[in-house]
N, C-alpha and C positions, 0 to 999 in steps of 0.2 A: 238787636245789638250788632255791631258792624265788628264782628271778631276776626281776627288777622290767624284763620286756621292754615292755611298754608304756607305760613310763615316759615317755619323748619321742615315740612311736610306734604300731605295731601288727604284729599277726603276721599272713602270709599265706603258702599254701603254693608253695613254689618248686621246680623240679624243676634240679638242675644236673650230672646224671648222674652222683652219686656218693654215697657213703652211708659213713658209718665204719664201720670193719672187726668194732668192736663193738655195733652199731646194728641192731637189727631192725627193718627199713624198716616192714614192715605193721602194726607196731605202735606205731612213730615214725615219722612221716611227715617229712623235710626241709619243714621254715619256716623265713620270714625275716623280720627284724623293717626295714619300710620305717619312717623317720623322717619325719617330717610336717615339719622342717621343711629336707628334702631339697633343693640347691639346683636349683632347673630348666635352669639350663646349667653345663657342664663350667670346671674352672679348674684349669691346670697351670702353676705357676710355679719360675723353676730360680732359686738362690741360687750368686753367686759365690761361695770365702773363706768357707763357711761358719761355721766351725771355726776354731779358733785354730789356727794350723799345729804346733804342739807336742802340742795332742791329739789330730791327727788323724796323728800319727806314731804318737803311742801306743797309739791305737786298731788301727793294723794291726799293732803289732808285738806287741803279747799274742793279736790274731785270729789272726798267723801260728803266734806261740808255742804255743799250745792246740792250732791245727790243727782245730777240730771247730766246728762254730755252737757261740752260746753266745745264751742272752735273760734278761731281767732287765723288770721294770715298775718306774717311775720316778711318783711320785704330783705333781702339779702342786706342791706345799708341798715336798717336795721337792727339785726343780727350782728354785725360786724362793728356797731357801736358799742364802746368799751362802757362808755358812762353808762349804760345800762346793767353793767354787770352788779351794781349794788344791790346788796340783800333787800328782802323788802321787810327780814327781819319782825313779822309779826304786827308791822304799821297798822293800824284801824283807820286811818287814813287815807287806806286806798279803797276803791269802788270796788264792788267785785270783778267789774271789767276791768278797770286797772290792773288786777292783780292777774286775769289771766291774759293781758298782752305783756306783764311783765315777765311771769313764770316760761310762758309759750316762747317768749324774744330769747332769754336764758337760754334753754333747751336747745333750741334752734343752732343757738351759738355752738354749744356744747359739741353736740350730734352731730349736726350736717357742715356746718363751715370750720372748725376749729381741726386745725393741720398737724395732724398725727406724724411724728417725724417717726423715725428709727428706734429710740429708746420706746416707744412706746407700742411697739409693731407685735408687740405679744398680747397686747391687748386687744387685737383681732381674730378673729378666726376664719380665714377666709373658706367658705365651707364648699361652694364651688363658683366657677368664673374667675373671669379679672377680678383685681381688688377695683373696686369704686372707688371715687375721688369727685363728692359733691362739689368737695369746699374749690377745685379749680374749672370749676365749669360755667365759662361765661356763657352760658346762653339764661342760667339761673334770675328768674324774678324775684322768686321770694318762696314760702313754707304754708301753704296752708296746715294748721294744727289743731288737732280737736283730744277730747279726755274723754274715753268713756267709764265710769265705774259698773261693774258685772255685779251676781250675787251667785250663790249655789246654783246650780242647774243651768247656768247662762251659758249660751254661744255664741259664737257669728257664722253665719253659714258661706260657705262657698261663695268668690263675687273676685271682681278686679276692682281695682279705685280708680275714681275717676272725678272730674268737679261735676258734682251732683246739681249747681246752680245753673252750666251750661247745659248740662242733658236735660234739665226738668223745662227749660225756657227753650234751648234749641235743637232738644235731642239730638245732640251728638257728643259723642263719648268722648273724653280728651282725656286717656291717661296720664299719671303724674312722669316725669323724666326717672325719677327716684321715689321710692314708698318704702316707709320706714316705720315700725314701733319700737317704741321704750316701756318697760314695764317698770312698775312704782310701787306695788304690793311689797309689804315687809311679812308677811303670815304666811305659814306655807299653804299652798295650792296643792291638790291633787287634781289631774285633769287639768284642762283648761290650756293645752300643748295648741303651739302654732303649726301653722302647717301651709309650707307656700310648693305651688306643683311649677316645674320646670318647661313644661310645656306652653305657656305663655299665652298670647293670644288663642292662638290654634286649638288648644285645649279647652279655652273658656268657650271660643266659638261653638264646638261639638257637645258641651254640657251647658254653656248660657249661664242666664241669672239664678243664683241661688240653686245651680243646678237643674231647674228644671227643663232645660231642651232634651236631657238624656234621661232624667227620672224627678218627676214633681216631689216624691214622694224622700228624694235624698238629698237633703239640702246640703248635705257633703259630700255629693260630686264622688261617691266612691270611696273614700279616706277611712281608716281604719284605725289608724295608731294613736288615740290618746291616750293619756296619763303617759309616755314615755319617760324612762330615767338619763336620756340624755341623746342626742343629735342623732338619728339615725335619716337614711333613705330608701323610700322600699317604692316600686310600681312610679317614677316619676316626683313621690313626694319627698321635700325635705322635712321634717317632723323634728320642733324644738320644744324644750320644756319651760315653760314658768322658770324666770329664776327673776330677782328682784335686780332691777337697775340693768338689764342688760337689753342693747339696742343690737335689732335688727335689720338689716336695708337691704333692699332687693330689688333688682329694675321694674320701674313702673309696671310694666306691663305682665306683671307674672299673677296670677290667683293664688291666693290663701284664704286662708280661713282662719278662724281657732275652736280648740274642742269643747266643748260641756264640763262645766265647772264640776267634779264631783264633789270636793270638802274642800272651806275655806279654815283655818284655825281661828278660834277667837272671834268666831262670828263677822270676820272681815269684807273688805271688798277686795274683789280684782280690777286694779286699775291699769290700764293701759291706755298712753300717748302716743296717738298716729300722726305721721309725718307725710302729706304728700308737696314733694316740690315741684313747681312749675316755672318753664318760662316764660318769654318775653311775648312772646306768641299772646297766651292767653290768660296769664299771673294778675294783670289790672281788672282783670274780668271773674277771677275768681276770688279775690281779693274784694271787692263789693259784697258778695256773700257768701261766706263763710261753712263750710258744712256745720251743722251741729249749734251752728252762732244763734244769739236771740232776733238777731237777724233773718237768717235762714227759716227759721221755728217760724217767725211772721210774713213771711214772704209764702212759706207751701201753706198756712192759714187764709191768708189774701186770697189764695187761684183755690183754695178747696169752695169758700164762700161764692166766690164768682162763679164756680160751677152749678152751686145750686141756687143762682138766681134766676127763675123763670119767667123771665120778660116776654111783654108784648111784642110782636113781631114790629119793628117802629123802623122809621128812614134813616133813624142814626144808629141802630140797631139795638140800644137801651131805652130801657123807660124809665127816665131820669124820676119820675115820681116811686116809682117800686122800689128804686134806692134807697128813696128817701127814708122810706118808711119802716126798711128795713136797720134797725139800730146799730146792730154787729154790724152788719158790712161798715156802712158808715162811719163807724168809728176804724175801723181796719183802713178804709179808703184814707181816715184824717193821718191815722198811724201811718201810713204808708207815703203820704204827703210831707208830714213833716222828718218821716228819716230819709226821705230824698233829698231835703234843703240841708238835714245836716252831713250830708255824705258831699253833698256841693259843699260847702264851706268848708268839710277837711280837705279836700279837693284844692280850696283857694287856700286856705294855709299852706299844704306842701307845694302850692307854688310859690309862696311869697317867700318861703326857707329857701328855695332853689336859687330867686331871685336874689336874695340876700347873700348865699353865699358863692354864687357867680358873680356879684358888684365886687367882692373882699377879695376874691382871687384873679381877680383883674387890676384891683390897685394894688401893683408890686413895685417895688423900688428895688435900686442896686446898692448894696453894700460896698466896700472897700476894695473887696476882691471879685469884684462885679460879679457878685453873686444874687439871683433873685430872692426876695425876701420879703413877705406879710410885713407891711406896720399896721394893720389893721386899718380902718375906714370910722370919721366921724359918724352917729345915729343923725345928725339934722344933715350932712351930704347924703347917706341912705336915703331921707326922707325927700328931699329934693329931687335929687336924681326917679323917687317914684311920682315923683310929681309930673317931673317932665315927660315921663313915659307911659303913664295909669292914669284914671281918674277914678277908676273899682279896684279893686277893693281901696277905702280910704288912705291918707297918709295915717292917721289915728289905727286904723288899724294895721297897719306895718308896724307901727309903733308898739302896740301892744305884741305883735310874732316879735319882735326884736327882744322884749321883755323875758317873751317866754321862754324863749332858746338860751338867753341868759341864764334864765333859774333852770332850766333841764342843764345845765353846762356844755352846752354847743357849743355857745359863744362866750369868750373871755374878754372880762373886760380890762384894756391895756392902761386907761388912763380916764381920771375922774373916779366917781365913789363907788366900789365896788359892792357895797352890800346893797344888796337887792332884795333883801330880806325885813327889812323893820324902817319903810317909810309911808306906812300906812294905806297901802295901795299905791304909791306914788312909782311910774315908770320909772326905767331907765333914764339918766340926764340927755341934754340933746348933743351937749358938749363930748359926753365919753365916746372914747375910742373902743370900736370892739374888733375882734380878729374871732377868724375860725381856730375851737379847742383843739 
């Protein structure tokens, strides 16, 4: 992959005691890309009420329903679309993937971009640093967001975030700009306290992965404080407890953890929603896969399989007959084929929407007080105009994105028959007018 790392930054070699499983060190050496404009001290801040209490129900109860992580990437345009604010209200309608780019898009909105004015500044707590301000940070692509459900005894040990799809493919480490959880458990928790260290890279460098450069044997790096009854800081660490619906955000680059679940009430789960954002740098790149995604799950399935294929030493370096023979792979090779052609195809839809609504913001007219203004753009001018300019994707199939943007409510339609719901399958007319919602 041709990644644009020095885009905000630069690359330097880092050692953090670990290496992907499919990664030959001596020939990929672990780097990290430092950001230039890396903040020089620490900021951990906790939000009360994150979450509207209805999504943050829903959120645990499809985590507990699946029972497995799940991750999804959410694009900043995305997130800042309103029509996606609709409940999904319990629909059986939607996929379960549906439901977790719709919950994840929600969230995203909530937490990271939605603009905490003044009346609502007590709903933070800035616990140390600057206050952080995702929501006005252009350099922002998008959220990678994942769900984990825990049970009694569960931890995470000691670690930094980072996209796990670049380091597993190019071993190099790209921390998030911003790294954030929201907790969703309504049971009480004993145990089970966050805990992020103020010492940031530097710290992680001197203990590494899951702590073991400074001791294999503590996979919490030192940490002491769980079950705590409320925000303390002791030796570097910040230490928060379990409370349900409250989000905390802390610059990418800092480690935490969280502690061992001692007792859940009512036989529950612990759920927590992690948040890492990324830019423009490297957002479309981790945006293809997902941490925690069903995606992701087949992609480190793919390279563990290829590792144990023991091929003949051959000119092309496989022996396309030992493939063959082997079923799994095979069938992972077909899986891995056809969610390439489908990852192209969303690929060509989010450009033919771009296209589309770059044709509508170009045909503007002047009002009375020579003011610029949408009248929206005929569907058979769209269709022309892609004529003259495409011969891929079809006119038939602009026709159909033109449809679909219709019924998500993109696009509104100005003029001709607006229901797009009960003509039997039949598109949008060629006649109607649509403008951007």
């Amino acid at each position: 992959m041709d990644i644009p790392f020095e885009k905000y930054g630069y690359l330097e070699h880092f050692v953090d005691g670990h290496v992907p499983e499919n990664i030959n060190s001596s020939i990929l050496q672990t780097k990290l890309v430092k950001y230039n404009d890396e903040p020089t001290t620490p900021s951990v801040q906790i939000y009360s009420n994150v979450l509207p209490p209805s999504l943050c129900h829903e959120i645990y109860n499809h985590t507990v329903k699946s029972d497995i992580p799940w991750g999804t990437y959410v694009t900043k345009e995305e997130a800042m679309d309103f029509s996606l604010e609709e409940t999904t209200g319990g629909n059986t309608a939607f996929t379960s993937s549906d439901m977790i780019q719709i919950l994840a898009t929600k969230a995203v909105h909530h937490f990271i971009f939605k603009t905490h004015d003044n009346s609502q500044s007590e709903q933070i707590h800035q616990v140390i640093g600057k206050r952080l301000r995702p929501e006005s940070d252009a350099r922002i692509h998008g959220v990678q967001v994942w769900a984990l459900p825990a049970t009694k005894g569960s931890s995470v040990p000691y670690h930094i975030d980072y996209a796990e799809y670049i380091r597993y493919t190019e071993n190099v480490i790209v921390t998030p700009l911003y790294a954030g959880t929201v907790q969703c458990t309504s049971h009480k928790i004993t145990g089970g306290t966050f805990a992020v260290h103020q010492g940031g890279l530097a710290h992680y460098q001197e203990y590494g992965y899951k702590g073991g450069l400074k001791d294999d044997r503590d996979r919490m790096a030192g940490w002491k404080d769980n079950n705590v009854e409320k925000v303390c800081m002791s030796n570097g660490w910040v230490s928060i407890p379990y409370k349900l619906n409250q989000g905390i955000l802390h610059n990418g680059t800092l480690p935490h953890l969280s502690g061992p679940i001692i007792d859940i009430e009512e036989q529950g789960k612990r759920v927590i929603v992690g948040f890492n954002v990324f830019g423009h740098d490297v957002g479309e790149f981790v945006r293809k896969c997902p941490d925690h995604s069903d995606k992701f799950r087949k992609m480190v399935k793919l390279h563990r399989s290829l590792r144990k294929v023991k091929c003949e030493s051959t000119s092309n370096g496989i022996n396309i007959e030992y493939v063959k023979k082997n079923k799994a792979l095979t069938k992972l090779l077909v899986l891995a084929k056809r969610q390439r052609a489908k990852d192209q195809w969303m690929e060509t839809r989010n450009a033919m929407t771009n296209w589309i609504l770059d044709q509508i913001h170009a045909d503007l007219h002047e009002d009375n007080e020579n003011n610029n203004v949408h009248l929206g753009i005929a569907v058979s001018d769209l269709l022309s105009n892609w004529k003259n300019e495409n011969s891929h994707p079809t006119k038939y199939d602009l026709h159909i994105q033109i449809h679909r943007l219709v019924k998500e409510g993109r696009l509104q339609l100005v003029t001709g028959d607006s229901d797009t719901s009960n003509h039997n399958g039949a598109l949008v007319g060629l006649d109607a007018i649509v403008l951007y919602q």
